[in-house]
C-alpha positions as CSV (number, residue, x, y, z in Angstrom):
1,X,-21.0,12.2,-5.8
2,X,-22.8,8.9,-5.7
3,X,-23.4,7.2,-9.0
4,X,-25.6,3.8,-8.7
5,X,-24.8,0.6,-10.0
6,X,-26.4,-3.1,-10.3
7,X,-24.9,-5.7,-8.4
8,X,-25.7,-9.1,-9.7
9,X,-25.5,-11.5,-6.5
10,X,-26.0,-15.7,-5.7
11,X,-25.1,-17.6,-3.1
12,X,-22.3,-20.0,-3.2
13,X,-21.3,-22.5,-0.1
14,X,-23.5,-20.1,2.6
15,X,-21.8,-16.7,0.7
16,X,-23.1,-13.8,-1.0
17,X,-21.0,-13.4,-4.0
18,X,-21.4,-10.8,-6.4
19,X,-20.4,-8.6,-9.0
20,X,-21.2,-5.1,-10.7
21,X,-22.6,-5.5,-14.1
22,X,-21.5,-2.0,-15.5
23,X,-18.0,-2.1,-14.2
24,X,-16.4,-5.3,-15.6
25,X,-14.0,-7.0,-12.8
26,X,-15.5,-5.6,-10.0
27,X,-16.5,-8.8,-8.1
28,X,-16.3,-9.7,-4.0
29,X,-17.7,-11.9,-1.5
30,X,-19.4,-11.9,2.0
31,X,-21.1,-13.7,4.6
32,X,-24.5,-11.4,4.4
33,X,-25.5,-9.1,1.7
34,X,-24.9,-6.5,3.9
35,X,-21.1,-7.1,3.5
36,X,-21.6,-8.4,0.1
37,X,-22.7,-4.5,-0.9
38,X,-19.8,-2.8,1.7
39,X,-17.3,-5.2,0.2
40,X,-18.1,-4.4,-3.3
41,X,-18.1,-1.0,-2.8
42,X,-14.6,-1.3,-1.6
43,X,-13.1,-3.2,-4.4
44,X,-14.7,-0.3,-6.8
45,X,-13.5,2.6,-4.6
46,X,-9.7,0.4,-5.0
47,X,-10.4,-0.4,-8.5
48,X,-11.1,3.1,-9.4
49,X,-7.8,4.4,-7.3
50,X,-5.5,2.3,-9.5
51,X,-7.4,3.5,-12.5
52,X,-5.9,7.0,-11.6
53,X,-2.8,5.6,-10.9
54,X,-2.3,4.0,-14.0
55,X,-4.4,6.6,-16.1
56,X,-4.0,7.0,-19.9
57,X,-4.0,9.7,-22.3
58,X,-7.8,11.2,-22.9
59,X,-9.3,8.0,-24.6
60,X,-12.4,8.6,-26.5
61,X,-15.4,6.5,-27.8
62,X,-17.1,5.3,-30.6
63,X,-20.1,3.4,-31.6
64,X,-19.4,0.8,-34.0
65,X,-21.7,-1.8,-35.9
66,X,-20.7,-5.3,-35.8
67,X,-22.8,-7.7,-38.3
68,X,-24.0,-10.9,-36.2
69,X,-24.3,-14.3,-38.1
């Protein structure tokens, strides 16, 4: 299954860093965006392996509303 996601990118001292904005601590680095996009992928796909490793119970979700000053 392929599921897309944004990456956010810049440049930084001649490389492409970047970062997934829907998956929070997904970020990697490379000399072209080309590798930017294979690296990222790879820190997701490893990301996503300890996530099964470490797994918890069934979580669940809720919407909650938070009063902004």
């Amino acid at each position: 299954m392929k599921r897309a996601f944004t990456l956010e990118y810049w440049l930084d001292d001649g490389w492409y860093v970047g970062k997934l904005r829907e998956i929070p601590g997904v970020f990697s680095q490379g000399e072209t965006l080309e590798e930017l996009e294979e690296n990222i992928e790879d820190a997701y796909k490893l990301l996503m392996e300890e996530e099964v490793k470490t797994s918890h119970p069934v979580s669940q979700i809720k919407e909650v509303l938070v009063e902004v000053v």
